[in-house]
FIKOLZA-1660 file (N, C-alpha, C; in steps of 0.1 Angstrom, whole numbers, plus 5000, padded with zeros to 4 digits):
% residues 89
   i   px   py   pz ch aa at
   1 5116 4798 4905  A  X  N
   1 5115 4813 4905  A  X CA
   1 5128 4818 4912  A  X  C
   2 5131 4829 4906  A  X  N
   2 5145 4833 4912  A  X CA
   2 5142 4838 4924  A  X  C
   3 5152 4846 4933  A  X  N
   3 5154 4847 4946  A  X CA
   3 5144 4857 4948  A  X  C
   4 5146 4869 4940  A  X  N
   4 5143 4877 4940  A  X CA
   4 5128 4880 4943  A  X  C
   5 5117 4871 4941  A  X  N
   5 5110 4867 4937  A  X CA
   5 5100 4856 4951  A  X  C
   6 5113 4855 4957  A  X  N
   6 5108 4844 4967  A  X CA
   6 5100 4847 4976  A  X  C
   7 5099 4860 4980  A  X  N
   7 5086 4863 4990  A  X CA
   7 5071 4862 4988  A  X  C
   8 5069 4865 4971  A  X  N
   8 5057 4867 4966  A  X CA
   8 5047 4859 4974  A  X  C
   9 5034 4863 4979  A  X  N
   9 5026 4853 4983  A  X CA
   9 5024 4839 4975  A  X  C
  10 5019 4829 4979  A  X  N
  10 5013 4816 4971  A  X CA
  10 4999 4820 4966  A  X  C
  11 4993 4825 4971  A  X  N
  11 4975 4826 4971  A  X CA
  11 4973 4844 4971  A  X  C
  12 4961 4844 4965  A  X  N
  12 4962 4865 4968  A  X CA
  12 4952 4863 4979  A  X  C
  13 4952 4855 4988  A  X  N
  13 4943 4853 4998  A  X CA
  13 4955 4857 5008  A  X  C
  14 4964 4856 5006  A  X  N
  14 4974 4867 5017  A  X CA
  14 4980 4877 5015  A  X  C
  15 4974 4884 5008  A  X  N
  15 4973 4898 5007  A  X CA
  15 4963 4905 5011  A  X  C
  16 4970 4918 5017  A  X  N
  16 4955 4925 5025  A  X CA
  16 4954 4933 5020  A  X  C
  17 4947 4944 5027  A  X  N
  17 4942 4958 5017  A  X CA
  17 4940 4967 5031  A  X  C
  18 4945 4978 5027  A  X  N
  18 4947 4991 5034  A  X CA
  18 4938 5001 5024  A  X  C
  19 4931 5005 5033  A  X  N
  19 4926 5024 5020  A  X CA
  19 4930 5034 5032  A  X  C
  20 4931 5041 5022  A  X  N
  20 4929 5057 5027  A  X CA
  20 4927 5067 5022  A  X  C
  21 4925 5080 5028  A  X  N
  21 4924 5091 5023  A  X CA
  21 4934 5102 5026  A  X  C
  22 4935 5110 5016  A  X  N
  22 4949 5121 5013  A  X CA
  22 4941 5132 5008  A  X  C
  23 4950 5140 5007  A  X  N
  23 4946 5153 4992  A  X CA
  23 4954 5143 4980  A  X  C
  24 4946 5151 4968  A  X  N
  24 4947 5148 4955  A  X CA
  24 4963 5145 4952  A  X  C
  25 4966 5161 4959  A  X  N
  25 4981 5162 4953  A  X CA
  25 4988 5158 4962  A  X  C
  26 4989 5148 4969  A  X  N
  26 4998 5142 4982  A  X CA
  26 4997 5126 4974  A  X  C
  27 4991 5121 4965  A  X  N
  27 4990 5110 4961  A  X CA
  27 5000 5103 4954  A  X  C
  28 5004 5116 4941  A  X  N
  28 5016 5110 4935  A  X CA
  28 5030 5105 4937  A  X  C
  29 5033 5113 4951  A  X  N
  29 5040 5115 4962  A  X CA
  29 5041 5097 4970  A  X  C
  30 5032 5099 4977  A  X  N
  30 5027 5082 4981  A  X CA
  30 5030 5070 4975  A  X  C
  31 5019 5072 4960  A  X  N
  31 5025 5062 4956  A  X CA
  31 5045 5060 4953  A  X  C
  32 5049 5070 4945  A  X  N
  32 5064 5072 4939  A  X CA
  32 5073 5066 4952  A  X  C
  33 5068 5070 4963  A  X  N
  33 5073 5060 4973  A  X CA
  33 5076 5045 4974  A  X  C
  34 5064 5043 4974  A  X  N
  34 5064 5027 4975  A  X CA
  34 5068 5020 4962  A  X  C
  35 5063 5027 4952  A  X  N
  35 5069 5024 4940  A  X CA
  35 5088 5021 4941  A  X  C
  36 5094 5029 4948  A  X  N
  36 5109 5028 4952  A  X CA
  36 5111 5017 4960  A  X  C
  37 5106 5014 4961  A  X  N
  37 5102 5000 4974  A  X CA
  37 5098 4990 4968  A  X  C
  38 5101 4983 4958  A  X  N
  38 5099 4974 4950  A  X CA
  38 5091 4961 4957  A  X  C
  39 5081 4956 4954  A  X  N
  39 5075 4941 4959  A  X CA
  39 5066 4946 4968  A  X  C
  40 5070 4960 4980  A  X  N
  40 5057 4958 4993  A  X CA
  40 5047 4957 4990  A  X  C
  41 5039 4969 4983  A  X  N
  41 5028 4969 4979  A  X CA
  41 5027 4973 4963  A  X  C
  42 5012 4969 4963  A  X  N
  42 5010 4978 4952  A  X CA
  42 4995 4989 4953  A  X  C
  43 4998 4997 4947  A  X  N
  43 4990 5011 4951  A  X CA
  43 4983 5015 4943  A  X  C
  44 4967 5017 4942  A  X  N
  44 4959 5023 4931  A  X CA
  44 4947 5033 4940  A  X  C
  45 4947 5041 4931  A  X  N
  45 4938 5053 4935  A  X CA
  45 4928 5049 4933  A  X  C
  46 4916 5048 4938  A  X  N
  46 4905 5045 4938  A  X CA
  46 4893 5055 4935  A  X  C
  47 4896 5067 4936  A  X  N
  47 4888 5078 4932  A  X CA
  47 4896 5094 4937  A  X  C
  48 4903 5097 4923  A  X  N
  48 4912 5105 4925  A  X CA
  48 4904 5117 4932  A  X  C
  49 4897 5122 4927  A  X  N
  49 4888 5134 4930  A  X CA
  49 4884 5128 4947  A  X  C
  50 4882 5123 4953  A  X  N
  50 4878 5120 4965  A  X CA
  50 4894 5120 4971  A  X  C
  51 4902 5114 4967  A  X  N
  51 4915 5109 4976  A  X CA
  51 4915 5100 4981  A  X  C
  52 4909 5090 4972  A  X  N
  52 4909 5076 4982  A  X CA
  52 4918 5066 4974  A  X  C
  53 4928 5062 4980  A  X  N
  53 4940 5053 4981  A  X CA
  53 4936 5038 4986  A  X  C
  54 4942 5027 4978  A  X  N
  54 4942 5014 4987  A  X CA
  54 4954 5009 4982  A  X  C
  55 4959 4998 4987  A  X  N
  55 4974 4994 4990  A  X CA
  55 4969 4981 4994  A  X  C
  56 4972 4970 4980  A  X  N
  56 4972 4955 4986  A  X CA
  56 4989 4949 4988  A  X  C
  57 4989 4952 5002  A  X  N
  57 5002 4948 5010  A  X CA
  57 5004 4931 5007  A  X  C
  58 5022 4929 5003  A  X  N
  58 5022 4916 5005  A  X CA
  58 5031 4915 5017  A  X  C
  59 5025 4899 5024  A  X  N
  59 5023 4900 5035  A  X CA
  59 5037 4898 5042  A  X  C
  60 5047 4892 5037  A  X  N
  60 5063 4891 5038  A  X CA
  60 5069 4906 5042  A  X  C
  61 5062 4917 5035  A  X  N
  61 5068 4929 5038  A  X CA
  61 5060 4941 5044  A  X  C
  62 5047 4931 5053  A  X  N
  62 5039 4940 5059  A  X CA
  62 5048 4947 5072  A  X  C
  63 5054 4947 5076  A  X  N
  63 5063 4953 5088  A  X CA
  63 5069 4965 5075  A  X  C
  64 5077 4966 5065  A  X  N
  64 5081 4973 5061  A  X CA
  64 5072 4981 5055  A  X  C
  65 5062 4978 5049  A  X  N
  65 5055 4990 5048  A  X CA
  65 5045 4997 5059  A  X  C
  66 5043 4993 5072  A  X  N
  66 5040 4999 5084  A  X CA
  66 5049 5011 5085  A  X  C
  67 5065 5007 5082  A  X  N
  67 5071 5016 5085  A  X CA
  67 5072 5030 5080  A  X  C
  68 5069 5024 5065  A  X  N
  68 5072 5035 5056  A  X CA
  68 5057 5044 5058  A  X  C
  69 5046 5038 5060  A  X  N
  69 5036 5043 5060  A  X CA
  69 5035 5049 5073  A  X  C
  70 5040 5045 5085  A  X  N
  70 5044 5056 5098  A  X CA
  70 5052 5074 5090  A  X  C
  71 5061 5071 5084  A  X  N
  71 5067 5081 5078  A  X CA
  71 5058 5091 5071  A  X  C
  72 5046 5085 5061  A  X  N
  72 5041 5091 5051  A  X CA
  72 5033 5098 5059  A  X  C
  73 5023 5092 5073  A  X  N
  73 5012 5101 5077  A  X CA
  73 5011 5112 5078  A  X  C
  74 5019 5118 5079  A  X  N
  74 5021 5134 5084  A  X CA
  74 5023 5140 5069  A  X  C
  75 5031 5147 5063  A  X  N
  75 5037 5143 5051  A  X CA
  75 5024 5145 5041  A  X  C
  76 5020 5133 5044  A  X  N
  76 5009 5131 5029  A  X CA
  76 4993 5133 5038  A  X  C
  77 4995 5137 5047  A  X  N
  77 4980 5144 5054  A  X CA
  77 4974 5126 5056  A  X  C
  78 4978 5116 5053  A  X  N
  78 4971 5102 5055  A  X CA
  78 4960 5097 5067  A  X  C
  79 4950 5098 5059  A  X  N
  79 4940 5091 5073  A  X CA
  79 4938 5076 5066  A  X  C
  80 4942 5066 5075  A  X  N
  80 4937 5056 5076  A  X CA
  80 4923 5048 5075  A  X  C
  81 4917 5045 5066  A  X  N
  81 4900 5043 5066  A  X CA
  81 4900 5026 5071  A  X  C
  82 4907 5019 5065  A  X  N
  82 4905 5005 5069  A  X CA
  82 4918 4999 5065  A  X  C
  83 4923 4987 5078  A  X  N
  83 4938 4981 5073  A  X CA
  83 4935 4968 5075  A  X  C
  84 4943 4962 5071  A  X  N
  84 4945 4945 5073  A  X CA
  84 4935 4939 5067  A  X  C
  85 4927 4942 5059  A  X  N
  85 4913 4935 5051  A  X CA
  85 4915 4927 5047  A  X  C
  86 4913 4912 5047  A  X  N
  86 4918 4903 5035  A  X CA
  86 4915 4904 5019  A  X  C
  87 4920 4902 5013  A  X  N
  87 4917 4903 5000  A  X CA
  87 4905 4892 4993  A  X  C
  88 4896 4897 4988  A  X  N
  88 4889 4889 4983  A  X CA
  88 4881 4899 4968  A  X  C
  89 4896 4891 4960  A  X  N
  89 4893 4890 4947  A  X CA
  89 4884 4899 4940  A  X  C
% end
């Protein structure tokens, strides 16, 4: 596997899961972010009409996206519902 590539977890058992909740229109925003951010996470809306966001973080770039997500709270109105969950499938 190339370099580029080298962080990817081995297992999706180390990957966590973060949700939250936003407004509707603070979502596209969020994601388009992290999207710029190539590898940290990946981001799916879970019920657009509610606002609810989750983000299965890989774990090599969990410091970086703490960061970015310190940045977004304010910003994207972000409440935190649950972080560091292990992933299970």
């Amino acid at each position: 596997m190339s370099k580029r590539f080298a962080n990817l977890p081995h297992t999706p058992e180390e990957v966590t899961i973060w949700r939250f909740k936003m407004p509707v229109d603070r979502i596209g925003y969020f994601n388009s972010i992290y999207e710029a951010h190539e590898a940290i996470c990946l981001v799916n809306t879970v019920d657009k009409r509610l606002g609810l966001v989750e983000c299965s973080v890989m774990p090599s770039y969990k410091k970086d996206f703490e960061i970015i997500l310190e940045r977004l709270l304010e910003p994207c109105q972000v409440t935190i519902l649950e972080k560091d969950r292990p992933y299970h499938g």
